[in-house]
C-alpha positions as CSV (number, residue, x, y, z in Angstrom):
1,X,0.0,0.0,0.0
2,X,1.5,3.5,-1.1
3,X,1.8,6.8,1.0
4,X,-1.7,8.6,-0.4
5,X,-3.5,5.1,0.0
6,X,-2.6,4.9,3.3
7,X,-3.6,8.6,4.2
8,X,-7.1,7.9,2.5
9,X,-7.5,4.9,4.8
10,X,-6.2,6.6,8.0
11,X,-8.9,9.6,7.2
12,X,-11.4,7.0,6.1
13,X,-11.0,5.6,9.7
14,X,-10.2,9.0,11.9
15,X,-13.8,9.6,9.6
16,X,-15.6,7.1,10.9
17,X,-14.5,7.3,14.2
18,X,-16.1,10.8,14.3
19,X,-19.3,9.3,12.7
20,X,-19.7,6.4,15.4
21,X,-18.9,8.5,18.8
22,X,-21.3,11.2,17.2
23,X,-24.3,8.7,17.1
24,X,-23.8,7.8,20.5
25,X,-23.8,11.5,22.2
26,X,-26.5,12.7,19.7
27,X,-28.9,10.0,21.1
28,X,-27.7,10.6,24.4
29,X,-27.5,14.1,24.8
30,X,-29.7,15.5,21.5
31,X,-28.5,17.9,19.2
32,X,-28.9,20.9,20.9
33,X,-27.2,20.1,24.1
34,X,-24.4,18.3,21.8
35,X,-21.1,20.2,20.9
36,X,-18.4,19.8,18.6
37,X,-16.2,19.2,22.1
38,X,-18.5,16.7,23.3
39,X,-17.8,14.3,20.3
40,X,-14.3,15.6,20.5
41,X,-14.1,14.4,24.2
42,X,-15.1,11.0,23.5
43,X,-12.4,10.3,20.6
44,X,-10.2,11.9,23.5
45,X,-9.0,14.8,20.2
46,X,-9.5,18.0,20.0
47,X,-12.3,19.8,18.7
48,X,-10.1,21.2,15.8
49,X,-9.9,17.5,14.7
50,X,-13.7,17.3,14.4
51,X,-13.1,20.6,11.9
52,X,-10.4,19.0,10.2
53,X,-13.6,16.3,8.4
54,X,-16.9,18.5,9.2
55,X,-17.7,22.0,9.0
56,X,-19.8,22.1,11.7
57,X,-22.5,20.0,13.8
58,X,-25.2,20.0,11.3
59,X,-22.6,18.3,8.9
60,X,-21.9,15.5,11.7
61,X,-25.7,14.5,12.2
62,X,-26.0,14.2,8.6
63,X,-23.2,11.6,7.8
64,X,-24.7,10.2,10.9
65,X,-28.0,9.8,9.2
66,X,-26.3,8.9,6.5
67,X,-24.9,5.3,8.2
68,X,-28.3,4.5,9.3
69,X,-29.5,5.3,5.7
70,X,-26.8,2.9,4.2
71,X,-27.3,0.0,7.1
72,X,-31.4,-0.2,6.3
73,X,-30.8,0.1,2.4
74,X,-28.3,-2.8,2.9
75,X,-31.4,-4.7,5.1
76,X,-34.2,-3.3,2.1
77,X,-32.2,-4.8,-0.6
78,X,-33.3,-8.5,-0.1
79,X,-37.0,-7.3,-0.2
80,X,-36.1,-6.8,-3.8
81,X,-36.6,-10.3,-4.7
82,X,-39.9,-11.0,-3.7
83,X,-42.2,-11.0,-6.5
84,X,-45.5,-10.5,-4.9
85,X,-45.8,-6.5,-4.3
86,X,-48.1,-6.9,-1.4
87,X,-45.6,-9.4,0.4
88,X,-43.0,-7.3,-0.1
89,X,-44.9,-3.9,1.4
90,X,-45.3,-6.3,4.3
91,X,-41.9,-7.1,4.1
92,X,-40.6,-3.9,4.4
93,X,-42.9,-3.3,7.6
94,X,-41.2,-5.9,9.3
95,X,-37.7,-5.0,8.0
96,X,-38.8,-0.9,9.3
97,X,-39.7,-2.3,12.6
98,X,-36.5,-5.0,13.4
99,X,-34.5,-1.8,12.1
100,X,-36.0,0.1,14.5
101,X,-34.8,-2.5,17.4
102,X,-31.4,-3.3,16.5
103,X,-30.7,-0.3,15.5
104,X,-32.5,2.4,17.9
105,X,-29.8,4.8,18.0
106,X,-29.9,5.2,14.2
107,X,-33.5,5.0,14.3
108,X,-33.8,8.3,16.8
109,X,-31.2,10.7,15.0
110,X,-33.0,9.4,11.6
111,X,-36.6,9.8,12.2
112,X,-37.5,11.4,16.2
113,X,-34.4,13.8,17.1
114,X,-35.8,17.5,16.8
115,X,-33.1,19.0,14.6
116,X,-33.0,22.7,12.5
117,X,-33.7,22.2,9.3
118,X,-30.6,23.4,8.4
119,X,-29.1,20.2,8.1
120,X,-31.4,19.5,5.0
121,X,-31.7,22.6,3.8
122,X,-27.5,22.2,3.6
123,X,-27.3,19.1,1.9
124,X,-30.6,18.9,-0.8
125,X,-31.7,16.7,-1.9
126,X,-31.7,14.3,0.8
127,X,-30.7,11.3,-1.1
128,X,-30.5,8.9,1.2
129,X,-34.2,9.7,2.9
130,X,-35.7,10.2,-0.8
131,X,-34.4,6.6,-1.6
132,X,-35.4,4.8,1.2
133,X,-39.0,6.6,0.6
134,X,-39.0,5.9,-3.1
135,X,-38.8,1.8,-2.5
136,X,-41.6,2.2,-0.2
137,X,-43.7,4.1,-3.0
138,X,-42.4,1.9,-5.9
139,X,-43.7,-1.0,-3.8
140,X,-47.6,0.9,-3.4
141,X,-47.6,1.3,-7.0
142,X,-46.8,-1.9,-8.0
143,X,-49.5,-2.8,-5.9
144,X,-51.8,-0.8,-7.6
145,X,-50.9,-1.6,-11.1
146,X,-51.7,-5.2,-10.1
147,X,-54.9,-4.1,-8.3
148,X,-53.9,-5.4,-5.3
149,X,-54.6,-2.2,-3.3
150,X,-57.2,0.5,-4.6
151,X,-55.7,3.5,-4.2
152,X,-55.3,6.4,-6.6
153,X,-51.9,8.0,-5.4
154,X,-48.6,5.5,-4.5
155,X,-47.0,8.6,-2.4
156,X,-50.2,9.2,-0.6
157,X,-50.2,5.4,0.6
158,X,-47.0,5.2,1.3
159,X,-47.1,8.4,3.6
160,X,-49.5,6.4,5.2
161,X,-47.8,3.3,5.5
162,X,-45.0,5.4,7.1
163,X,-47.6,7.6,9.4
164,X,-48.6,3.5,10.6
165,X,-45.4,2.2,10.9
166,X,-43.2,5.1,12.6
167,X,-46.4,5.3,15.1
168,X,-46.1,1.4,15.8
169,X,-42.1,1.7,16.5
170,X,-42.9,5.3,18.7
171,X,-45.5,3.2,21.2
172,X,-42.7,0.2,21.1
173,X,-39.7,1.9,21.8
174,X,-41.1,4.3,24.4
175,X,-42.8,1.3,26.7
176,X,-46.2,2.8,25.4
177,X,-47.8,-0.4,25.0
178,X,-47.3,-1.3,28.3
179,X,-50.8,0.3,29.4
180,X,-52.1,-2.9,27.5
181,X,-50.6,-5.0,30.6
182,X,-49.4,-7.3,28.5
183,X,-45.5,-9.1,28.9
184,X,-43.1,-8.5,26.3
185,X,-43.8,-11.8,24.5
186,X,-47.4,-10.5,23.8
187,X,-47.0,-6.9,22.8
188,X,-44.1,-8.4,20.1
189,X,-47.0,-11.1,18.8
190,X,-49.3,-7.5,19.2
191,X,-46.9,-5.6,17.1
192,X,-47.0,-9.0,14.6
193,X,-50.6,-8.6,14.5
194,X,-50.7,-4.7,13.6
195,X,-48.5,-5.2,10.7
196,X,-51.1,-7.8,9.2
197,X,-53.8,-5.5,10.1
198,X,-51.7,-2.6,8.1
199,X,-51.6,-4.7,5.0
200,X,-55.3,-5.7,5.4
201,X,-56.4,-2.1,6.0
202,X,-54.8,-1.1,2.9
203,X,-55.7,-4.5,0.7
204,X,-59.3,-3.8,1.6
205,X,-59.5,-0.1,1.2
């Protein structure tokens, strides 16, 4: 390996280390009470490093978003493969709410933590948001051009989808579901049962 490769690699990595100490204060302290010193303090480097790969905070939450963009395209792609349109919109409910479990760090700096808008308005067009969308939306229309949903606009179903969905993780993760009195094992077959519901709700519309 030559000089300059090596000196990619070793910012690749000093990169990444800022990325994965940045997910872990943004979902513990939130963006406003995080600082460019915070995620400096837990690399143990100096703030100017941070400045060295980002221009600010805004930048940082972004290529943090970005991760947890790339790890649920990477757990999306599979869903690819199933033929059946309506299978795979179910599919992708269940992938949306495992990501939402293994990955709840990602899941709060993606889709809950209250952030300016400045971070989008930075970087347009959010790529990586717009993508993840799309498949969702390519997946209601195939739906409807096989007439397995009745439904005359794909984004409109797929907002709604997303409305269901982000509302079934938000009662999950925040121990909403526990005014049901139910143990663990039941709210998960609960959440099971939702999802088919979802997919009925929208079959049957």
């Amino acid at each position: 390996m030559g000089i300059t490769e090596r000196k990619e690699r070793e910012k690749q990595e000093m990169r990444d280390r800022i990325v994965e100490a940045a997910t872990e204060v943004f979902a513990e302290e939130g963006y406003e009470k995080t600082s460019i010193r915070n995620i400096a303090e837990r690399i143990e480097y100096s703030p100017g490093t941070i400045y060295l790969y980002f221009k600010d905070k805004n930048e940082v939450l972004f290529a943090v978003q970005k991760v947890g963009f790339d790890i649920m395209r990477e757990e999306m792609a599979p869903l690819q493969q199933i033929k059946n349109p309506l299978k795979r919109l179910k599919a992708v409910g269940e992938m949306y709410f495992r990501f939402s479990m293994e990955h709840p760090q990602h899941y709060s700096l993606m889709f809950v933590l209250m952030a300016p808008m400045e971070v989008l308005e930075e970087h347009k067009p959010w790529h990586k948001g717009q993508e993840a969308f799309a498949f969702l939306e390519n997946t209601v229309q195939e739906c409807i051009d096989k007439k397995l949903i009745h439904a005359k606009s794909a984004k409109d179903y797929a907002f709604y989808s997303w409305a269901f969905l982000h509302g079934l993780v938000m009662l999950n993760s925040s121990c909403r579901v526990r005014v049901m009195e139910q143990t663990d094992e039941e709210n998960q077959d609960l959440m099971g049962r939702a999802l088919n519901e979802w997919i009925k709700m929208i079959k049957n519309h």
